[in-house]
LOSE-763225 format. One line per 10 residues: number of its first residue (from 1); their letters; for each residue z, x, y of C-alpha. Coordinates in Angstrom, 2 decimals. Example, Ala and Ser with C-alpha at 12.3 -4.5 7.8 and 13.67 -1.06 7.14 Angstrom:
// LOSE-763225
1	as	7.80,12.30,-4.50; 7.14,13.67,-1.06 .
END
This chain:
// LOSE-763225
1	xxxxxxxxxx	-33.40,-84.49,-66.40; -36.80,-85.78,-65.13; -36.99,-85.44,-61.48; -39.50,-87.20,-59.46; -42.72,-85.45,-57.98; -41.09,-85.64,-53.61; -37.47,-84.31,-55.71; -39.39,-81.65,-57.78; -40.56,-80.53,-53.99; -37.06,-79.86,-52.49 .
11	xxxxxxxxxx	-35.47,-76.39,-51.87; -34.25,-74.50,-54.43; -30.78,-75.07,-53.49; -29.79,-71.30,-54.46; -32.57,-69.27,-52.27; -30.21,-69.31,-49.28; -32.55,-70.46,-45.76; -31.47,-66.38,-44.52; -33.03,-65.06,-47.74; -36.05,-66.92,-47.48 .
21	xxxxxxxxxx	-36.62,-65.74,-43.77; -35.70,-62.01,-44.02; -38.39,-61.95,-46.68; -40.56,-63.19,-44.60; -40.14,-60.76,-41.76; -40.09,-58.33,-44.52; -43.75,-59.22,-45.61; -44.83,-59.82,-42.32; -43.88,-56.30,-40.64; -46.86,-53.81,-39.78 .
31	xxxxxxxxxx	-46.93,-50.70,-42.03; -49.04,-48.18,-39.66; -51.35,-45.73,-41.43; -50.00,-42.10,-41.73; -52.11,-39.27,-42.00; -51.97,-37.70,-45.45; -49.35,-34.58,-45.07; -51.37,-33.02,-48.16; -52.58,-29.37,-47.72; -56.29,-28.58,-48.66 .
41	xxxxxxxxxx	-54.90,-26.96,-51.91; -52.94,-30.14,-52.73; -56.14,-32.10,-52.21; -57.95,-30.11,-54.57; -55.26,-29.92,-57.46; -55.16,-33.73,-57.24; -58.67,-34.42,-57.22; -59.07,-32.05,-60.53; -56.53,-33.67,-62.27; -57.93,-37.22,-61.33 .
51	xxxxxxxxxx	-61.52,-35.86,-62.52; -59.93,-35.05,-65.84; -58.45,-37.93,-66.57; -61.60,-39.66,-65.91; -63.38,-37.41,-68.05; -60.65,-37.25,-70.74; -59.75,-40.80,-70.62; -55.90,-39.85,-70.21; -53.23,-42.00,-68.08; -52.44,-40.50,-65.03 .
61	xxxxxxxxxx	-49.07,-40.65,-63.58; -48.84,-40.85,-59.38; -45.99,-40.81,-57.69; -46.41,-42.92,-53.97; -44.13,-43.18,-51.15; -43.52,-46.66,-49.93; -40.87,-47.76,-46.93; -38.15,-48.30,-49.84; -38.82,-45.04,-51.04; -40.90,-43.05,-53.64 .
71	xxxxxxxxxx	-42.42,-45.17,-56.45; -44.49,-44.06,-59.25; -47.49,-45.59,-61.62; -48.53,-44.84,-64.63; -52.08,-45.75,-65.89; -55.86,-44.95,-66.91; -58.36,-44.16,-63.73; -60.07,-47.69,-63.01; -61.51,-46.75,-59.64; -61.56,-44.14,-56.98 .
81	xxxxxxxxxx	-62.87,-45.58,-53.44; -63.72,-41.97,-51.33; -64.58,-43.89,-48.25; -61.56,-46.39,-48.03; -59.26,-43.60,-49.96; -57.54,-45.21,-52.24; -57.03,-45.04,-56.44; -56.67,-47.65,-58.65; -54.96,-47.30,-61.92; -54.53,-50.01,-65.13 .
91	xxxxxxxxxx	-52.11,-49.73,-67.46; -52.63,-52.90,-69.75; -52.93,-56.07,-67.58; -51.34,-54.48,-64.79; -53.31,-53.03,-62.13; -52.49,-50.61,-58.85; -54.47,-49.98,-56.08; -52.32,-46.72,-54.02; -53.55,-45.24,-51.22; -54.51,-41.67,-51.25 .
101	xxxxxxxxx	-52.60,-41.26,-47.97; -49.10,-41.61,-49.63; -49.85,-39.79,-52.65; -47.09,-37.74,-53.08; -47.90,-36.16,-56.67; -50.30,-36.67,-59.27; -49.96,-35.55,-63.27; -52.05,-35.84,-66.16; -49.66,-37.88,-68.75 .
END
């Protein structure tokens, strides 16, 4: 079946019109900043753990609230911005960048 460049251009005739357009509001709704609900002991565990895995070179494992729900990452510390506050873990060719803000938990894997 060779289909012409204009027909090879057309709609996918499965990805209903709604789909397409509640995806888009999806993607296009504001997530406001929270304030991190971390305590100042909380702060401190997590920022020894993340200094040990740096030091160690072990994964880390965070766990990350997003508006579907808690998510989690597994991977070795890549970089730690202090003044935008946010982590960014690689596991492989995958790559994470989660902000400190909805860290929920971090562990040493």
């Amino acid at each position: 079946m060779n289909l012409s460049y204009k027909e090879s251009l057309q709609p996918h005739p499965i990805i209903l019109s709604e789909a397409k357009d509640k995806h888009r509001i999806a993607k296009s709704t504001r997530i406001d900043y929270r304030q991190s609900t971390l305590n100042p002991e909380q702060v401190l565990q997590f920022s020894t753990k993340i200094q040990l895995a740096y030091e160690q070179e072990r994964p880390l494992v965070v766990i990350y609230q997003m508006p579907d729900g808690d998510h989690h990452f597994a991977g070795y510390m890549g970089h730690l911005d202090q003044h935008e506050r946010w982590i960014q873990l690689i596991n492989g060719s995958l790559s994470k960048q989660i902000s400190l803000a909805k860290v929920v938990h971090i562990d040493l894997y």
